[in-house]
N, C-alpha and C positions, 0 to 999 in steps of 0.2 A: 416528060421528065423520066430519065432512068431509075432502076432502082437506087442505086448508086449516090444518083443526085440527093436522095431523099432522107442521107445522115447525116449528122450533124455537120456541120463546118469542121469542128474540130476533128473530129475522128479522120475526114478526109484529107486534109491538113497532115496529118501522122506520117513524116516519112521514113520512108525504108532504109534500114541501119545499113550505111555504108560499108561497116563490117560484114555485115551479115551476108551482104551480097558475094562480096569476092569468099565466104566462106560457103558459100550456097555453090558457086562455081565451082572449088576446087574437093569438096566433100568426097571422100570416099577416095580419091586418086591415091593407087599402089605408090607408096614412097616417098608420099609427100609429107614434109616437113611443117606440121598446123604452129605458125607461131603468130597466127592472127588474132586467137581470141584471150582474156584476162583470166586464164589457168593453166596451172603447171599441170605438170605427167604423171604424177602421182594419181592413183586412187584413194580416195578416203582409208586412214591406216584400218587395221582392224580392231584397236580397241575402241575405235569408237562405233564402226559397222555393226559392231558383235553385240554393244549397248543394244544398238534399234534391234536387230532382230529379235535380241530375246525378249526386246518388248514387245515387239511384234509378234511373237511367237503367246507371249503370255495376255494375252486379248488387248491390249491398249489400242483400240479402235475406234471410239466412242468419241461423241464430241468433247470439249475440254474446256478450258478458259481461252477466252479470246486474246487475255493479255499472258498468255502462257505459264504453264506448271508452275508452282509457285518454285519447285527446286530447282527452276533453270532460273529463274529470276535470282533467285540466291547466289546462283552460280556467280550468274554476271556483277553483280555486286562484289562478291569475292573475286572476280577476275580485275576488277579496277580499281582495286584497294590493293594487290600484288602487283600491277604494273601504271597506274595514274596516283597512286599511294594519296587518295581519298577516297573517304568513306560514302558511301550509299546507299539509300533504304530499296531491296528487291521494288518498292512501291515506285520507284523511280524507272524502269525499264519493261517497258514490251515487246513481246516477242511477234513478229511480222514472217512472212511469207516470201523473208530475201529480202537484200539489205534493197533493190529495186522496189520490192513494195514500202519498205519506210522510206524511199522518198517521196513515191508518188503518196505517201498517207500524210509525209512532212508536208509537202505542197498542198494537197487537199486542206490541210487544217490551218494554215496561212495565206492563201493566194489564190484567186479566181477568177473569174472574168472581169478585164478592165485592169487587172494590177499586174503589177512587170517582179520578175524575180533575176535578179542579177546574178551573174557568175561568171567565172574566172575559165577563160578561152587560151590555149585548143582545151578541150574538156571531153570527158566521156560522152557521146552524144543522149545517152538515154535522159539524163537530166533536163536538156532544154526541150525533148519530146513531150516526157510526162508534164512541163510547167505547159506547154501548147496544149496539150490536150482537156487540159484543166481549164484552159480558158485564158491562161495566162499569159503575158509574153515574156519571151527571157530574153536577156539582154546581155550581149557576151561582151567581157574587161578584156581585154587581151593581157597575157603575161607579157612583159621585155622581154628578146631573146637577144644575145651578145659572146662574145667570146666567152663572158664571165659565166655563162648558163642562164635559167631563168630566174626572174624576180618578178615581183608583185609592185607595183605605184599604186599604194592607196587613193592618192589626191586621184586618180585617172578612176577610180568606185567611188570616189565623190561627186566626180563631176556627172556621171551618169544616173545617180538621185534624183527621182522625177516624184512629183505629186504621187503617183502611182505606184510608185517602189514598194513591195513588202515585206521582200526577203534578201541577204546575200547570200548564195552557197560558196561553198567552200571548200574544195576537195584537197588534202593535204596528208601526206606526201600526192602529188599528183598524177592520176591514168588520162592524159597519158606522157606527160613531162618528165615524171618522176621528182620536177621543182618539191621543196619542202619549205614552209614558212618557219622562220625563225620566229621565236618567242617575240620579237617585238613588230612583227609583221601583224602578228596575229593580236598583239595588243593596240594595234592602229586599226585592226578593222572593228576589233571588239568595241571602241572607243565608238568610230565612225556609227555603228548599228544602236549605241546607246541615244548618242546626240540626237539621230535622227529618227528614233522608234520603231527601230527595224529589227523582224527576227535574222538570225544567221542559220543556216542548214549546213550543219557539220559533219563534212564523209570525213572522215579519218579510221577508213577499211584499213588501209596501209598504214598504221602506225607503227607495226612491230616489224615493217618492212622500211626499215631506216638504217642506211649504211656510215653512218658517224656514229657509231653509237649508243647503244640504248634504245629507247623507244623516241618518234618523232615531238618533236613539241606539239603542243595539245588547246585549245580552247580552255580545258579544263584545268589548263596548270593559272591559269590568270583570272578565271570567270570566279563572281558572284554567283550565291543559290540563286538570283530572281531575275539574271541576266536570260533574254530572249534565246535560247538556243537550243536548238534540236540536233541532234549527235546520232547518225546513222551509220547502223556498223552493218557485217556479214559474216556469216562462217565459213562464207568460202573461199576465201582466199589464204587467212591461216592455218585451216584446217583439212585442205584438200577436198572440200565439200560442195562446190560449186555448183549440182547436177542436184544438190537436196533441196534449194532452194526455202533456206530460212536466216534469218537475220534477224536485226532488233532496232529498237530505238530508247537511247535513252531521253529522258525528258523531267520538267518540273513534275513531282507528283500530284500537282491538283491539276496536270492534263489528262491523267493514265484513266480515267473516264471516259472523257472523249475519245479519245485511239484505242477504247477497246470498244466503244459505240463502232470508228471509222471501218476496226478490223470485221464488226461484224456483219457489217454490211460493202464488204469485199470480197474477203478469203473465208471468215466467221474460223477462223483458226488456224495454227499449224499442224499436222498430225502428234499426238501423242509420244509415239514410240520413236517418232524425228528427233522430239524435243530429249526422249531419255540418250538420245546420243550423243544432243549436243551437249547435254549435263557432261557428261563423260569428256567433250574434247575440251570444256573450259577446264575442269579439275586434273587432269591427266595430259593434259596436249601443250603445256609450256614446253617441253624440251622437243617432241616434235618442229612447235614452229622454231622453237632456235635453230633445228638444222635446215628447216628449209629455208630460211633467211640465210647460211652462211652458204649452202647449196646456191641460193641466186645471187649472192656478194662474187661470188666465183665465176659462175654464169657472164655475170653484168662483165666483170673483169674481160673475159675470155673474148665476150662480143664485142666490148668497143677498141680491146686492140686488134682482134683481126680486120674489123669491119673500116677503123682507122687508116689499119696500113693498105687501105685498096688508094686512097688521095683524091676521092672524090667523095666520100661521105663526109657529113659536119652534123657533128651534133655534142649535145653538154652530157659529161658523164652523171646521169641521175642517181642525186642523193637518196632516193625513194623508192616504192612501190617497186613492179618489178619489170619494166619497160625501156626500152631504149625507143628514143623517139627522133629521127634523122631525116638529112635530106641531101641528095643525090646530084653533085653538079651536073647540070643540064637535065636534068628532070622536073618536070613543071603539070605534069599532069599525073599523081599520084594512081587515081583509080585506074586510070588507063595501064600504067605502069605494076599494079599488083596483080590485074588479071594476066600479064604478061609474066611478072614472076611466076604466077602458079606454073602457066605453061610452059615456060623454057624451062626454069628452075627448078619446077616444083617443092616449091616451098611459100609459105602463104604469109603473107604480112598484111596488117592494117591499113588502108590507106589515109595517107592526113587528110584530107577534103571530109573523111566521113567525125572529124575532130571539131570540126565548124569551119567560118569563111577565112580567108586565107592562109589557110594551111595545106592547100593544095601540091604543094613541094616534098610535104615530108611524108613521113611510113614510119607505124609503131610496127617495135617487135618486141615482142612479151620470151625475154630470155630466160624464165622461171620453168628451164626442161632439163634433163641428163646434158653432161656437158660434151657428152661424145655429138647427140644431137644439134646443140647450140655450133660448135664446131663445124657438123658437114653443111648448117644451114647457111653460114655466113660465109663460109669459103664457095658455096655454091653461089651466093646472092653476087660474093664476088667477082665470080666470073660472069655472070650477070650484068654486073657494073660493067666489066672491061668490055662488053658487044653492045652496050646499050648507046 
């Protein structure tokens, strides 16, 4: 037996982010256009940089609470009472290590070996990783896709309800669809998850990334206090913070025990002087993300009409998040096809295969950059298109 052989199933099991790889390949290349991975071009502004260092500067190095400063917890309270316009106790939210650590700490605390956690396919790959690693198997819904764009069939996350079920996730607006559940999409799963005693894992990272509108419809505009649901957010994608890695999870407060038990036998914190920054980007960074939102409404714009007029792309104009997610007449093998664009094009796209199983046709591209760049990316992909 290798060493190799002698870990666990699951961890061997773990595969390698399909992203990750064409982003492994093209890393470092003079010129190249990264619109592979789920971050804009921006650096974190400086009011919120200048937060951490002077905490940094003024000793905040020391261990902390596991479920984070109580003034970030405040924060966020006050951040979902100005944009969810309900009220909630700091006792309701803690603070993780990236919104990817409160899933896998969501999963952890619901779903194990032997039980299956469903969700909504093509999907961020890291979701069904971490439910595999846990033990658990995930089960992927497929969205409808149609001229009309995406939607959701509940009855089709009904019928995939097994004795073994214990979660639905839920990512809305969608990475990498950009789909958005309307209010009563999301009252037909909430319904589904009651009847059937099932928690829901709610990513709504992208809610203030909603192009109708206002902020995306929510969980939280139709749930009950004692309704099963875990709400996992991040800072980094409203905030330009992606590279900090911290996040949060809302939840009932007679869980915030347990998840600061889970936290502390994972990360056992976030740093200090992180958390006094992110204090800073919820009190101070509303008008920030307004302009990066009407910055990617323009983007989104710019991409799907040039990327349109080439007459071989198909895709729905996303109501959400910040992605266009397409596929290429006569292109059938996507990864093959992105290592290709790095090379001829250079410019780096997603591949769908790394989305889950049949999605091998299409390619995300994360249009949340300056728009001179979105521009040379798509006219080059175009020419791309015309040799391929």
């Amino acid at each position: 037996m290798t060493i190799i052989e002698t870990l666990r199933a699951e961890a061997l099991a773990a595969p390698e982010s399909g992203i990750v790889a064409v982003i492994n390949h093209g890393r470092g290349r003079e010129g190249l256009i990264p619109l592979w991975a789920g971050e804009g071009d921006l650096p974190t502004p400086p009011f919120i940089a200048d937060a951490a260092a002077r905490a940094l500067v003024a000793g905040e190095t020391f261990y902390t609470w596991q479920k984070g400063i109580a003034e970030l917890r405040q924060a966020l309270a006050r951040y979902y009472e100005r944009h969810f316009g309900r009220r909630f106790g700091p006792e309701e939210f803690i603070v993780t290590g990236s919104g990817m650590h409160a899933i896998q700490l969501a999963i952890d605390a619901v779903a194990g070996k032997g039980d299956e956690v469903i969700y909504l396919s093509p999907a961020w790959p890291n979701l069904a990783a971490a439910a595999g690693v846990a033990g658990a198997k995930p089960v992927a819904v497929p969205l409808d896709y149609s001229d009309n764009g995406w939607s959701c069939d509940v009855d089709r996350i009904e019928a995939a309800i097994t004795p073994a079920t214990r979660a639905v996730f839920v990512n809305s607006p969608s990475n990498p669809t950009g789909w958005t559940a309307d209010r009563e999409t999301l009252a037909a799963i909430l319904d589904l998850a009651r009847r059937k005693g099932l928690w829901i894992i709610a990513d709504e990272i992208y809610s203030l990334f909603y192009y109708e509108g206002g902020r995306a419809p929510s969980f939280l505009d139709i749930a009950e206090a004692e309704d099963r649901i875990l709400y996992v957010n991040s800072f980094s994608k409203n905030w330009a913070m992606t590279g900090w890695r911290i996040g949060w999870l809302k939840a009932h407060p007679a869980l915030q025990q347990v998840f600061e038990n889970l936290i502390q036998y994972s990360t056992s914190g976030v740093a200090q002087f992180m958390q006094r920054g992110a204090v800073v980007a919820l009190e101070d960074g509303d008008a920030f993300i307004a302009e990066q939102v009407a910055r990617a409404r323009q983007a989104r714009d710019l991409a799907c009409g040039l990327l349109g007029r080439t007459g071989r792309a198909r895709f729905a104009v996303p109501q959400g998040a910040f992605y266009l997610f397409f596929s290429i007449d006569g292109i059938e093998n996507s990864r093959q096809a992105a290592f290709d664009i790095v090379d001829r094009a250079n410019v780096g796209l997603a591949p769908g295969s790394a989305f889950g199983e049949g999605w091998d046709r299409f390619f995300r591209l994360c249009f949340h950059r300056r728009l001179d760049q979105v521009e040379d990316a798509v006219k080059r992909l175009a020419r791309w298109i015309g040799t391929a």
